[in-house]
C-alpha positions in Angstrom: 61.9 71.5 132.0 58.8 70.7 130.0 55.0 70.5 131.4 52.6 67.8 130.2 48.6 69.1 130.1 46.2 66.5 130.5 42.8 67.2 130.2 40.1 64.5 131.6 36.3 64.6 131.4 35.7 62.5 135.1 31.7 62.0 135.8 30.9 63.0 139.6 30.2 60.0 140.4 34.1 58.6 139.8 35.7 61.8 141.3 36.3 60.9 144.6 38.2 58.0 143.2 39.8 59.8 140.6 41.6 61.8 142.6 42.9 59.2 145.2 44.3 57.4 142.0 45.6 60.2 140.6 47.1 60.7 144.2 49.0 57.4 144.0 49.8 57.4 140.7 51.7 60.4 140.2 53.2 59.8 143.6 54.7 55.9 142.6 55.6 58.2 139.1 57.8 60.5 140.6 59.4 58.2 142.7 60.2 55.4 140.1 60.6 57.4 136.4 63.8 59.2 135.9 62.9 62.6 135.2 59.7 62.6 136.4 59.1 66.1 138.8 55.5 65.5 140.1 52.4 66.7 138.9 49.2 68.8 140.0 45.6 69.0 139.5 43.0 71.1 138.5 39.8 71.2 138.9 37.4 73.5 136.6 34.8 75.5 139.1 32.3 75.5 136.4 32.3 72.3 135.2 33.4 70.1 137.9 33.8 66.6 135.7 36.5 68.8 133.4 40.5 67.7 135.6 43.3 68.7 134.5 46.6 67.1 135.8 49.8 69.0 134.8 53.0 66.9 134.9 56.9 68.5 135.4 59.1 66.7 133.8 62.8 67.5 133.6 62.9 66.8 129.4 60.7 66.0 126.7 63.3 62.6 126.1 62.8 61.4 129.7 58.9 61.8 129.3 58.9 59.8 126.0 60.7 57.1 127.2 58.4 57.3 129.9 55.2 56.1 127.1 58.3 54.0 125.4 58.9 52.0 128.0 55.1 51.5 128.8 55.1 53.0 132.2 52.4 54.8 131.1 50.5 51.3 132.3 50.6 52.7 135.9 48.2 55.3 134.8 45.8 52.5 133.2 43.5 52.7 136.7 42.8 56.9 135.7 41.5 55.8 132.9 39.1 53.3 134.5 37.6 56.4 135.8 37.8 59.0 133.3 38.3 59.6 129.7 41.5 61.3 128.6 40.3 63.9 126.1 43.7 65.6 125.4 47.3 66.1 125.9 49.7 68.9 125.1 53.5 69.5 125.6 54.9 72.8 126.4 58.4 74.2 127.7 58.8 75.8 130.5 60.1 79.3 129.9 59.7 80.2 133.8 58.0 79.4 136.8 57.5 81.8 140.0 55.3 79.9 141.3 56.7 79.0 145.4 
């Protein structure tokens, strides 16, 4: 399992929205893309406008193909309403987490 960080600056007035799109994007994701777990997001209490969404995915492969295949296209309405600023891979060494 790997887990995709990425980090968004989203002004207040496009939150709302963000977060329905995020909603249905990640949801249409996980359904469609092969390896694709689900995601959640994060919200930073200090700065509001700073998301980040945090995708499972079962291997670094299935996620590249993923951007390969340019399904990366269904995302292209979360970034009608924020700006990307970053993302980072990791592995998952464990997860206890219910």
């Amino acid at each position: 399992m790997i887990r995709i960080i990425y980090n968004w600056k989203v002004e207040s007035k496009n939150l709302e929205s963000f977060i329905k799109v995020w909603k249905k994007t990640t949801t249409e994701i996980h359904k469609t893309v092969k390896g694709a777990r689900g995601s959640f997001m994060l919200q930073n209490a200090k700065e509001p406008t700073k998301i980040k969404t945090i995708a499972r995915w079962d291997s670094l492969d299935d996620w590249k193909k993923f951007w390969h295949d340019n399904n990366h296209n269904q995302m292209q309405s979360m970034h009608d309403l924020g700006e990307r600023t970053s993302v980072e891979q990791f592995k998952e060494i464990d997860d206890f987490t219910k």
